[in-house]
C-alpha positions as a printed NumPy array, in Angstrom:
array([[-12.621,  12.601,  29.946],
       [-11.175,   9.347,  29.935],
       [-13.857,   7.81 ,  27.858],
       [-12.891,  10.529,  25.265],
       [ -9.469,   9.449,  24.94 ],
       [-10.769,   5.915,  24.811],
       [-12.893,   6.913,  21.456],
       [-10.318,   8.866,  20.183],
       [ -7.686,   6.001,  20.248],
       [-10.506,   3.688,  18.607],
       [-11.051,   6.095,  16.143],
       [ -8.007,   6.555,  15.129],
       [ -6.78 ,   2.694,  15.173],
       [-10.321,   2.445,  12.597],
       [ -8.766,   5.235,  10.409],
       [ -5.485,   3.571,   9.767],
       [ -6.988,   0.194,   9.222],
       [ -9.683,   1.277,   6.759],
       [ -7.601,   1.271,   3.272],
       [ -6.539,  -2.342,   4.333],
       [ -9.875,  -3.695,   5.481],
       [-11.588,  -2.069,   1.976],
       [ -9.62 ,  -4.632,   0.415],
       [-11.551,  -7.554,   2.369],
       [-11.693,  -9.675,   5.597],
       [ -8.244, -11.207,   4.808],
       [ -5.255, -10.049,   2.977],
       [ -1.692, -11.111,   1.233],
       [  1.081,  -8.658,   1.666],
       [  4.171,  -7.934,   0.339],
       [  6.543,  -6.465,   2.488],
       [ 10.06 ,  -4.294,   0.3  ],
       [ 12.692,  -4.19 ,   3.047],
       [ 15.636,  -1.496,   2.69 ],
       [ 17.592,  -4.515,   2.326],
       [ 15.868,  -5.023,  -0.703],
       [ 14.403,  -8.515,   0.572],
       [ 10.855,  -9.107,  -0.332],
       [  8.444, -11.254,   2.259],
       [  4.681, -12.345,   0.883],
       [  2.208, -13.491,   3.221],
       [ -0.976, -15.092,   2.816],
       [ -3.916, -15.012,   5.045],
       [ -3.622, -11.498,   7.167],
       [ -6.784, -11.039,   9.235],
       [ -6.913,  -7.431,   8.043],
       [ -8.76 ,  -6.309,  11.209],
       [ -5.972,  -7.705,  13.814],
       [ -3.511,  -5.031,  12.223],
       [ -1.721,  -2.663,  14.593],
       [  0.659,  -0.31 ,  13.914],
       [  3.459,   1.487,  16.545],
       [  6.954,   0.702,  16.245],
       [  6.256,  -3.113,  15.664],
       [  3.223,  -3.325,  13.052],
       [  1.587,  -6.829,  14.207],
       [ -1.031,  -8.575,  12.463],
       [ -2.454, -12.503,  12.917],
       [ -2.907, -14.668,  10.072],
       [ -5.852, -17.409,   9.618],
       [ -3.46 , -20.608,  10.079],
       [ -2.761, -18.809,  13.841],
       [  0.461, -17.097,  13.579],
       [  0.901, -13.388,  15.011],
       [  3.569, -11.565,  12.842],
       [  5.378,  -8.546,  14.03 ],
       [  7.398,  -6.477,  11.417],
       [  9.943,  -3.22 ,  12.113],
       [  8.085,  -0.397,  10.931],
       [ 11.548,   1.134,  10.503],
       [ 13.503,  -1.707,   8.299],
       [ 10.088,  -1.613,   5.693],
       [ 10.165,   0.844,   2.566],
       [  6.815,  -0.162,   1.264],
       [  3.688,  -3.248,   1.978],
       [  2.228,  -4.115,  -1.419],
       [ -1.304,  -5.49 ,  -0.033],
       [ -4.188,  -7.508,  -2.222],
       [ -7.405,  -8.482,  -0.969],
       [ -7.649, -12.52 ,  -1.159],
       [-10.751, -13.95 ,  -3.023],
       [-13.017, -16.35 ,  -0.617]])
């Protein structure tokens, strides 16, 4: 039973990831704030996402970002070219 909940949490981590790891191994994005501030960052590791009420991600010069899902209207995200 508990290995069951184990898959299901893995498979459901892989499901939100997927349209943001289509787009490559790393990522820029553009997060819209309600406030109507804009933030771009390079180099998201698009597998380290996680989402809850902090979305966290780690970017390839080492820093771990953590963003209020609830201040965020909209991430623009493009794949980066190697």
């Amino acid at each position: 039973m508990e290995k069951d909940i184990i898959n299901e949490l893995e498979e459901m981590k892989t499901n939100l990831l997927s349209s943001v790891n289509k787009e490559g191994e790393h990522v820029t994005q553009i997060i819209h704030f309600k406030d109507g501030q804009r933030k771009t960052i390079h180099g998201i590791i698009s597998h380290s996402i996680e989402t809850g009420k902090f979305t966290k991600f780690n970017c390839k010069d080492g820093r771990m970002i953590m963003v209020n899902d609830e201040n965020v209207n909209m991430i623009e995200t493009f794949g980066e070219e190697k």
